[in-house]
BALUMTOR-618344 format. One record per residue (C-alpha): residue in three letters; z, y, x. Coordinates in pm, whole numbers, padded with zeros to 5 digits, always signed. Each point is the difference from the previous one (the first is absolute). Example, Ala and Ser with C-alpha at 12.3 -4.5 7.8 and 13.67 -1.06 7.14 Angstrom:
REM BALUMTOR-618344
ALA+00780-00450+01230/SER-00066+00344+00137/
This chain:
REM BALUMTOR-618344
UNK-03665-05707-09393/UNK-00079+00370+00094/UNK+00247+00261+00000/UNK-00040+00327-00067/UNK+00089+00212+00277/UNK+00141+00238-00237/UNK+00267-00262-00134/UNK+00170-00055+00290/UNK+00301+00211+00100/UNK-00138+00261+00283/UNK+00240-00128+00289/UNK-00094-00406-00071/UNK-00374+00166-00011/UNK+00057+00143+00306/UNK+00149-00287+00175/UNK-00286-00190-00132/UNK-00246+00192+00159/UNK+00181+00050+00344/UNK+00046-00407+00019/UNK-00365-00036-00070/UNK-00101+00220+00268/UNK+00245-00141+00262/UNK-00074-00360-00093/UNK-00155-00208+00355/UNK-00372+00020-00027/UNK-00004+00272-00161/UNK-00266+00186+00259/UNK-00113+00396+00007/UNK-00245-00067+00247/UNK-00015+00179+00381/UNK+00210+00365-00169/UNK+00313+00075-00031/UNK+00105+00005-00342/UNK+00377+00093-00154/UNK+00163-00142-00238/UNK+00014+00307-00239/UNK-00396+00007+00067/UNK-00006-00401-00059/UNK+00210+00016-00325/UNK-00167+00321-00127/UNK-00336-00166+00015/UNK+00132-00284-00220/UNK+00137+00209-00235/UNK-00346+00196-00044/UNK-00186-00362-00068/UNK+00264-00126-00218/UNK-00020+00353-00199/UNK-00379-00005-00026/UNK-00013-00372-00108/UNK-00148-00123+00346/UNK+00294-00218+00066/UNK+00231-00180-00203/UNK+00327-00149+00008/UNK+00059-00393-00104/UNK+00298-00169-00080/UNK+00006-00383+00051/UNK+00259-00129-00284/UNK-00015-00329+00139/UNK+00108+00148+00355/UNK+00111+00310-00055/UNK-00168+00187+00239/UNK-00187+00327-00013/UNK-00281+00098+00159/UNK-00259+00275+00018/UNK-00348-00101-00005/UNK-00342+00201-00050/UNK-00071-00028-00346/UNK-00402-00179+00093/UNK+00169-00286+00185/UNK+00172-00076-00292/
């Protein structure tokens, strides 16, 4: 199920986001990034539809996926 970024409460958004970017794996390449830059890039592909966020009802687990791999 996708969620609307816009129905979630802003702090659970925003924990959301920051345990997305921190997850293990989760790679910015050879630059330093932040985390403020990290999260404010999700929010700007969530906003513009490039990424979406899916909740699994049978695990109940959220995640944040670009919205072509879904």
């Amino acid at each position: 199920m996708i969620i609307p970024p816009d129905q979630l409460n802003p702090d659970t958004l925003s924990a959301l986001i920051e345990e997305f970017v921190t997850r293990d794996g989760t790679d910015y390449g050879e630059e330093e990034v932040s985390l403020a830059e990290k999260v404010q890039e999700v929010r700007v592909m969530l906003a513009s539809g490039q990424a979406v966020i899916l909740f699994s009802e049978s695990t109940g687990l959220c995640n944040i996926v670009p919205r072509e791999k879904m």
